[in-house]
C-alpha positions as CSV (number, residue, x, y, z in Angstrom):
1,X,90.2,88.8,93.7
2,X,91.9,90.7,96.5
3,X,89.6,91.0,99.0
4,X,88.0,87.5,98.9
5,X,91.1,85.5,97.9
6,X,89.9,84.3,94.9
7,X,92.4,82.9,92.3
8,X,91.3,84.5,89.3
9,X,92.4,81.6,87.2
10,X,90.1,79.4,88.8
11,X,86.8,81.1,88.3
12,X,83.6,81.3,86.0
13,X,80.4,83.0,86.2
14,X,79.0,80.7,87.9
15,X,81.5,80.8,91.0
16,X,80.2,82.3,94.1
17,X,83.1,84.6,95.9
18,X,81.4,84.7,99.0
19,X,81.9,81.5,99.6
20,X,85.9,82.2,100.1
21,X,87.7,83.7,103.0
22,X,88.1,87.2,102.8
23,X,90.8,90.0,103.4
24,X,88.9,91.5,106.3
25,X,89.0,88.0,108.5
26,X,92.3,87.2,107.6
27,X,93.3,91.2,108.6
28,X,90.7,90.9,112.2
29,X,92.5,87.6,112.9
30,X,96.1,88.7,112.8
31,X,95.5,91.9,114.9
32,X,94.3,94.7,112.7
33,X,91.7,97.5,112.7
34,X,89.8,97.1,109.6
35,X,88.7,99.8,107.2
36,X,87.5,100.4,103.9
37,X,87.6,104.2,102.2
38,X,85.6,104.4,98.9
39,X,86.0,107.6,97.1
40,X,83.6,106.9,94.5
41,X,80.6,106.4,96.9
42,X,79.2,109.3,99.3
43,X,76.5,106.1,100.9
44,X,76.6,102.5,100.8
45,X,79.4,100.9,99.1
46,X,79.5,99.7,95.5
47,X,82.1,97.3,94.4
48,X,79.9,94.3,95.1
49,X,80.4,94.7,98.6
50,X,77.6,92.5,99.7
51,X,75.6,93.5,103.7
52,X,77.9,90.2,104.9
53,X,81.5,91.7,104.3
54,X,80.6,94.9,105.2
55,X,79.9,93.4,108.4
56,X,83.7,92.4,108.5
57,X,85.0,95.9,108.8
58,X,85.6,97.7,111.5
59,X,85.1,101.0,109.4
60,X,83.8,102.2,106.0
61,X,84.3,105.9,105.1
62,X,82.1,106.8,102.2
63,X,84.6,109.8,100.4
64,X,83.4,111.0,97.3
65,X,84.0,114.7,97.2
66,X,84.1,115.9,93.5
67,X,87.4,116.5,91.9
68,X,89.7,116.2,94.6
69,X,88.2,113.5,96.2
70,X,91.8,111.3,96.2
71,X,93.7,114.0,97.8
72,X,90.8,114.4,100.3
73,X,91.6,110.3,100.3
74,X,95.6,110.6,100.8
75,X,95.1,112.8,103.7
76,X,92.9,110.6,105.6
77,X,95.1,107.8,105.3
78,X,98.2,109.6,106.1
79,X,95.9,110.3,109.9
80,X,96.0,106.8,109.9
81,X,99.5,106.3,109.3
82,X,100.2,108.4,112.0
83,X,98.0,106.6,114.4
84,X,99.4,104.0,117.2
85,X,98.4,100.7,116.2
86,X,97.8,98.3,113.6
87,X,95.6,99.2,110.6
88,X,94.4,97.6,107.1
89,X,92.9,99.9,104.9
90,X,91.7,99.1,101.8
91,X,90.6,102.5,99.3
92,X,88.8,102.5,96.4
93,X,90.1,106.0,94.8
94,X,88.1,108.0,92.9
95,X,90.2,108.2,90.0
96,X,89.9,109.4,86.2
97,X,87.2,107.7,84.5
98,X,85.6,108.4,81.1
99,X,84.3,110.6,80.3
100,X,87.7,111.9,81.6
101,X,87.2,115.8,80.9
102,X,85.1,115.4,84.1
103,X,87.8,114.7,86.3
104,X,90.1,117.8,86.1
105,X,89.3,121.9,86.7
106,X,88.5,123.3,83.2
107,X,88.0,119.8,81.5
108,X,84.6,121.3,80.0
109,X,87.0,123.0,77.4
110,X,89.0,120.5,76.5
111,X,86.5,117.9,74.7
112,X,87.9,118.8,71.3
113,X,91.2,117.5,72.5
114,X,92.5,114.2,71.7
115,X,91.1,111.2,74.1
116,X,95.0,110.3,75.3
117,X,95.5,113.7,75.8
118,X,91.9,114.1,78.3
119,X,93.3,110.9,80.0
120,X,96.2,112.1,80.8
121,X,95.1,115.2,82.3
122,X,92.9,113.4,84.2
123,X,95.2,110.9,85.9
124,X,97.2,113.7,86.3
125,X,95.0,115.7,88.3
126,X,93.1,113.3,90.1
127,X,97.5,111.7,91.3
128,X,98.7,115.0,91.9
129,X,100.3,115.4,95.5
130,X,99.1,112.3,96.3
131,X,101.9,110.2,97.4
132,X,103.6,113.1,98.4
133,X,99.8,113.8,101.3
134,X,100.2,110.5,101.9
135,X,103.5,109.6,103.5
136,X,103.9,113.3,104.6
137,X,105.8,113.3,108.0
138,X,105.0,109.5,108.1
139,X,108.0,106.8,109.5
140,X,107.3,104.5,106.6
141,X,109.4,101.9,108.6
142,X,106.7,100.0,109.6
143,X,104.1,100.4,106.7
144,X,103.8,98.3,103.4
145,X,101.0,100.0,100.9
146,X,99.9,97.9,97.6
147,X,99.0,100.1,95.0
148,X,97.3,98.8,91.6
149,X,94.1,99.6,89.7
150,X,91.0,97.6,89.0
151,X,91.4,97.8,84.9
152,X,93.6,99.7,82.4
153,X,92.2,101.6,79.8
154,X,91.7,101.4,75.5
155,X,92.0,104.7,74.5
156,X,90.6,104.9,71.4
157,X,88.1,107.4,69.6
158,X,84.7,106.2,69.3
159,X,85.5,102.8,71.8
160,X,84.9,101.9,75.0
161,X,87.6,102.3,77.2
162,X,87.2,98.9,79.5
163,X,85.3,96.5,80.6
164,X,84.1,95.3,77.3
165,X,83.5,91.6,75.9
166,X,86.4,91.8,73.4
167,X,88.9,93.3,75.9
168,X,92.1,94.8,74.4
169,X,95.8,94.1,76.1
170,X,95.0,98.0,77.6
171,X,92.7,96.6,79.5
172,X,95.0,94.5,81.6
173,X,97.7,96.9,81.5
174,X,97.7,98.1,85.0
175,X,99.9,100.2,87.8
176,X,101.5,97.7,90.5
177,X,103.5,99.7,93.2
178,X,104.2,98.0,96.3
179,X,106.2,100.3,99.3
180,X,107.7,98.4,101.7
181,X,109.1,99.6,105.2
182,X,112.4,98.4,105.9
183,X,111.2,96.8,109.1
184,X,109.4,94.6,106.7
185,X,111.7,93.5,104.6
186,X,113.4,90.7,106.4
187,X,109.7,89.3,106.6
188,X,108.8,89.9,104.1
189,X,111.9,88.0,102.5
190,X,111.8,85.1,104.6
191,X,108.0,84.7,103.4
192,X,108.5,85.1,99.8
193,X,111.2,82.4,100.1
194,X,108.9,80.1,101.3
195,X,106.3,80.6,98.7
């Protein structure tokens, strides 16, 4: 939905996103460098990121690098944030997926341990310093960064955790952070006004 535009509301499975306008054009036409970071590839991009699209980015960074892929992640963005001119950056972080004990040091001895508890540790891990890498020595004046996730998770013994046909409210339950440089604000504003 976010990089082709779609309206979510408005969909089956018959539609055909490509058909749409996506991030990347909208991002090329206003003046920005385009470039996509995907920590859970170390080749071609997954996400349904079709030979077309890919054509619309200036830049794709394959990052997967075992557990500390995202901080690997965070540190490449902060070069960008740092760098003179426009940039959108869209990063697909490697996160804590299931089975989550292999997303932490030492998760090998924790599979007796209660599935909320393995999630945790994960998230935590895999977040640690993140932020913190990421705007390090940055003027966050001038930069806005969305930050959400793809699916929550149904953590349950003995159940898949998403992306199942009987979904749970889990599921949906997802982060949404949105930093805003206070350069930004007033248009920001003015936009949302208008809406």
């Amino acid at each position: 939905a976010m990089r082709w535009g779609v309206n979510v509301d408005e969909i089956n499975a018959t539609t055909d996103l490509r058909t749409n306008s996506t991030i990347w054009a909208y991002a090329q036409k206003a003046g920005y460098r385009t470039l996509l970071i995907d920590g859970q590839v170390q080749g071609n991009p997954q996400n349904y990121v079709w030979p077309n699209e890919l054509s619309m980015i200036d830049d794709f960074k394959p990052s997967a690098a075992g557990l500390d892929t995202d901080l690997g992640i965070a540190k490449q963005l902060n070069a960008v944030l740092k760098s003179e001119g426009m940039d959108y950056v869209y990063v697909v972080l490697k996160g804590g997926h299931y089975q989550y004990t292999n997303n932490y040091p030492g998760g090998e001895k924790d599979v007796n341990l209660p599935l909320e508890e393995q999630y945790r540790k994960a998230v935590s891990y895999s977040k640690k310093d993140f932020m913190k890498t990421l705007f390090s020595e940055v003027d966050r004046n001038q930069v806005a960064v969305f930050y959400t996730s793809d699916h929550g998770q149904h953590i349950a013994s003995g159940k898949t955790p998403h992306c199942t046909e009987s979904p749970t409210a889990d599921e949906f339950s997802v982060p949404l952070v949105f930093f805003l440089g206070d350069a930004l604000r007033p248009e920001f504003s003015k936009h949302s006004e208008n809406s």
